[in-house]
N, C-alpha and C positions, 0 to 999 in steps of 0.2 A: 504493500500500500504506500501510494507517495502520501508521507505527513505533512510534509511544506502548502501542498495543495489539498483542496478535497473539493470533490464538487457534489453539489443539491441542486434538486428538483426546487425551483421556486415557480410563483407565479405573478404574471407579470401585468399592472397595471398601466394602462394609461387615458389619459382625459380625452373622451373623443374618439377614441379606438378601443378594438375587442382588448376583453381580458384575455393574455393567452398564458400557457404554461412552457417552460425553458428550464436549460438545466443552466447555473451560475458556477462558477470558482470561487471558493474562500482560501484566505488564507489560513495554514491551520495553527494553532493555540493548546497547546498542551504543557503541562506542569516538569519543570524542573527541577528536582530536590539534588542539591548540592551536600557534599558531605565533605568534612576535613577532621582527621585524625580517628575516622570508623564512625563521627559521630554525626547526624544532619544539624546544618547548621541553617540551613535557608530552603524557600522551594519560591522558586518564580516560574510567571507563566511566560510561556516563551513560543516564537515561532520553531518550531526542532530544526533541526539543521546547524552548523557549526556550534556546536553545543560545547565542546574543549575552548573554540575562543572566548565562546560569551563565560565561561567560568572562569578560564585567565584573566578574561577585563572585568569579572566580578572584584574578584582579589585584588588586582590593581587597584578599584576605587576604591576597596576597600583599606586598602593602606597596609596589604599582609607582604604583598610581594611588588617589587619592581625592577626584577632583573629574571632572566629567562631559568637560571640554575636554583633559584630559590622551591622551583616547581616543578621537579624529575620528572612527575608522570603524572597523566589523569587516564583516568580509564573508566568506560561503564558498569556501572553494576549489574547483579542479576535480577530480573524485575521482570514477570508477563503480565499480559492481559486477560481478559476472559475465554480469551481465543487459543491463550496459551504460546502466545506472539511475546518476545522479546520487546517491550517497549521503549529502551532507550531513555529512559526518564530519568535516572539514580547519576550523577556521575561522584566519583574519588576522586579527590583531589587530593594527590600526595608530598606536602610540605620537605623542603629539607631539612636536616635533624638542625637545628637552632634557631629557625626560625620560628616566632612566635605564635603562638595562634591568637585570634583575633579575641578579644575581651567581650565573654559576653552582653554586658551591661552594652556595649557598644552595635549589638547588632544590627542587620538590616532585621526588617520584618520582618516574624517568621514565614510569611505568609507574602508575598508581594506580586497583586497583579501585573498585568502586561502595560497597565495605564498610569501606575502609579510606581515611585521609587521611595527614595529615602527622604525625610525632611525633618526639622527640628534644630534648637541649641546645638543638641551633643554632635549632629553632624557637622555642622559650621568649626567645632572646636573642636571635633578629631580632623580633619582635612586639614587642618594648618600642625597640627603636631605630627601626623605620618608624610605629610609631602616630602620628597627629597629633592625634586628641581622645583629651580629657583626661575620663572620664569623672566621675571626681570635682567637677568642674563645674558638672554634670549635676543639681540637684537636686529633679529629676520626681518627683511620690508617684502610686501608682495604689491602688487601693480593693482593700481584700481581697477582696471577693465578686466583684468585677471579674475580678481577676488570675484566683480559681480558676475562673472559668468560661470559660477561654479555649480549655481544651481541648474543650470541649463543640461553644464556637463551631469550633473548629478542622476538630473528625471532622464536622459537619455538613455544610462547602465539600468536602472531601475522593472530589472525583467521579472520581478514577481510583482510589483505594482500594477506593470502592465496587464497580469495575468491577473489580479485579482482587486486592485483599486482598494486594497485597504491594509496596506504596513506603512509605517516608518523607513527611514533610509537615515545613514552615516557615511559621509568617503571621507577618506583621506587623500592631500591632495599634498603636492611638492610647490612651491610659491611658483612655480612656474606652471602652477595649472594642472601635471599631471596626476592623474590616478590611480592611486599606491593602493588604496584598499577599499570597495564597497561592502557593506553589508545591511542587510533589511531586514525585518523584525516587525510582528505585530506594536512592541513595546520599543518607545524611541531612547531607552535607557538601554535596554538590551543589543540594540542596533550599535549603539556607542560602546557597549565591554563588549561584542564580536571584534569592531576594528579594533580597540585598543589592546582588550588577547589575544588576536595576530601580530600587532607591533610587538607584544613582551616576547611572544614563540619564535619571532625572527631576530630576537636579540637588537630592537628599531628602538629602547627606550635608553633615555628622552628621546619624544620627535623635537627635536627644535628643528627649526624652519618649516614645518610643516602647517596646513589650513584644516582642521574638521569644520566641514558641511555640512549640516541638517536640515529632513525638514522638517517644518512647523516650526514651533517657539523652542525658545531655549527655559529650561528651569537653572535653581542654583543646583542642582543635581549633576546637570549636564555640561556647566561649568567646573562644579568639583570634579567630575571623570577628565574633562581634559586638562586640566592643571597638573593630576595626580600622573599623566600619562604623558606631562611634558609640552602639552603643543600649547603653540603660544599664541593663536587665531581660534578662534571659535566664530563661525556663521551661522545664521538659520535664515530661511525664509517669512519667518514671523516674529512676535517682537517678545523681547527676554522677561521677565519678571525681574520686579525691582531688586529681590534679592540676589540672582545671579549678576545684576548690573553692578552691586555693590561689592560681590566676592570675585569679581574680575577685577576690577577696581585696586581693591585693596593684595590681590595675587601677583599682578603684571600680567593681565591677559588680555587681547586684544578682542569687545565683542560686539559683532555684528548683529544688526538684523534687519527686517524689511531690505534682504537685497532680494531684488526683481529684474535684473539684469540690466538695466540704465543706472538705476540709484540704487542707495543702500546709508542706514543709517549705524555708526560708530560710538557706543557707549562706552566704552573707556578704554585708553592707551590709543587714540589715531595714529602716532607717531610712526608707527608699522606699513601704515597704509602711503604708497606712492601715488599724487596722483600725475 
């Protein structure tokens, strides 16, 4: 069975014309329970599919790991369904011997939809005490016509959007526009620990010089994952909440939004941006 996609029988309305019946694509939604040290520590919903990345760039925001060797091996558990089908839903996540494990008092949800991530105090003031780059550092310029055309590049890779009109997306892009890494996701937080668990597994962290694209709005979530991951531009196609404006602000991170490919507006550090 492909889990990425699933398709239903829906029926289809319109004003003025027959009702008729058609089969639709979804995109699919299923639960990932992560576990670290034998024990589960989280379950998010997720689109299945690169499921070792999106638990690498779990850990990353999480502030447990930031370099490729802290994180020997992940591997699937044993886990079926009614069918007696392997479902792919458990992953291991196996730490190196001194690295820490994450404090629970600190966790994410136990529980965390595909729509929703982390928020609160205690996440504001652990992401400033696990950061290791300094984004300020960091001093990458990328071209303004560059920057706003990234969304364009972005919906063009966009092949399960196309198929199904309802994920998220994340790229990574090189200041020169190209791109390093997409991934898609019902959940626009999960989209973001795919790419940034493929930068830790390629040995990519910190991205300095590097652009993350999004669509839709940016959260302080979505800013914490790209600080914690190094890159020093964050875009979306929508516009940030005040909190993320304030935690780019005070990190060194460059953050975009409303780019529509002519304009685009800059809440804090322009100095990055060429025009």
């Amino acid at each position: 069975m492909n889990r990425v996609t699933q398709r239903r029988r829906i029926t289809k309305f319109r004003i003025g014309a027959q009702t008729g019946r058609r089969e639709d694509v979804l995109a699919g939604e299923e639960p990932l329970e992560i576990r670290l040290g034998g024990r589960a520590f989280t379950v998010t919903m997720r689109t299945p599919g690169d499921d070792f990345d999106l638990v690498a760039g779990f850990l990353v925001s999480e502030g447990v790991v930031w370099e490729p060797g802290q994180l020997p091996s992940l591997r699937y558990c044993a886990g079926v369904d009614d069918n007696g089908q392997q479902t792919f839903n458990v992953v291991e996540a196996q730490l190196r011997p001194g690295v820490e494990l994450p404090d629970t008092a600190m966790e994410r949800h136990v529980y965390t939809s595909s729509s929703c991530g982390i928020c609160g105090t205690a996440s504001i003031d652990a992401v400033r005490k696990s950061s290791r780059f300094d984004l300020r550092e960091d001093t990458a310029s990328v071209d303004l016509g560059i920057l706003a055309s990234l969304p364009d590049r972005l919906r063009a890779s966009q092949k399960l959007f196309d198929r199904t009109g309802g994920v998220h997306a994340a790229g990574l892009f090189s200041a020169e526009g190209e791109l390093l890494c997409l991934r898609e996701d019902v959940g626009r937080h999960n989209a973001v620990d795919k790419v940034v668990g493929w930068a830790l597994r390629e040995g990519m962290l910190p991205l300095r010089g590097t652009i993350l694209q999004v669509s839709g709005r940016t959260s302080f979530e979505l800013v914490q994952k790209a600080q914690l991951a190094g890159i020093p531009v964050l875009a979306a196609v929508s516009a940030p909440s005040s909190l993320a404006a304030d935690l780019a602000d005070d990190t060194g991170l460059t953050l975009v939004g409303f780019s529509r490919g002519t304009s685009l507006n800059c809440y804090s550090h322009p100095d990055r941006i060429t025009a």
